[in-house]
C-alpha positions as CSV (number, residue, x, y, z in Angstrom):
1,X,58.9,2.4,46.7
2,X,59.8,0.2,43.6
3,X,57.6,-2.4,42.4
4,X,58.8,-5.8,41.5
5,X,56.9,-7.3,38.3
6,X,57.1,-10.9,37.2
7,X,58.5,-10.6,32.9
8,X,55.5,-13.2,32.4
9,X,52.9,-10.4,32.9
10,X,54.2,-8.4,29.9
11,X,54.9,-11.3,27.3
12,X,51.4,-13.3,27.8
13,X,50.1,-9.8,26.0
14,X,52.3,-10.7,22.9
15,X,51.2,-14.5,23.0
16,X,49.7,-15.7,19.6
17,X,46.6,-16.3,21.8
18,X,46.2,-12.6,22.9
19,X,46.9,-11.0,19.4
20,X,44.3,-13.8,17.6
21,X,47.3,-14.2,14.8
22,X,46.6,-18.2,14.4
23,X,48.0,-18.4,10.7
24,X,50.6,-20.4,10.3
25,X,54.3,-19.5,9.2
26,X,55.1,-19.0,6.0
27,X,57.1,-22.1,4.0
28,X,60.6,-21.4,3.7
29,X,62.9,-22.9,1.1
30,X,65.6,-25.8,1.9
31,X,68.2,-23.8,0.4
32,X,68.9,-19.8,-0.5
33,X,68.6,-19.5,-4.3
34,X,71.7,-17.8,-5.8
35,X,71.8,-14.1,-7.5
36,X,72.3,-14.2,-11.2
37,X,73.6,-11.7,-13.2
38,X,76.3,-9.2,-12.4
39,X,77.2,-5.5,-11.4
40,X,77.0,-2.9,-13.9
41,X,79.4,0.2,-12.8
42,X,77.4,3.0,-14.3
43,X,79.0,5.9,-12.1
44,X,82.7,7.0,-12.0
45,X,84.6,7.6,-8.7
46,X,83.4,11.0,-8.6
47,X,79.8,10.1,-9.0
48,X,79.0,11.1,-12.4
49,X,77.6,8.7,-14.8
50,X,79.6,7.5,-17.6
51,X,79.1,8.1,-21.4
52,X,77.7,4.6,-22.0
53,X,74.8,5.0,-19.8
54,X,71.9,6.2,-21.2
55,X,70.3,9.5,-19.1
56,X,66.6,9.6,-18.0
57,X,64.4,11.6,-19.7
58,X,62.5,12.6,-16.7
């Protein structure tokens, strides 16, 4: 016999109250700051690095 369950009895365990997370949210910023710089291509098409780049030592 299936059982019918209301949704409320599964998201009042994920209510702020339940979990004790009172902080507040974060401050967001009025607008997305844009990237600066550029893409540096240090790989060929093949996926070796070019002669340019400098290899790691490690």
């Amino acid at each position: 016999m299936a059982s019918n369950y209301s949704a409320n009895q599964y998201e009042k365990a994920f209510s702020p109250k339940y979990l004790q997370n009172w902080s507040l949210a974060k401050p967001t910023k009025e607008s997305i700051s844009s990237h600066e710089g550029y893409t540096q291509i240090i790989a060929n098409d093949r996926g070796h690095l070019l002669p340019s780049v400098p290899r790691s030592k490690a």
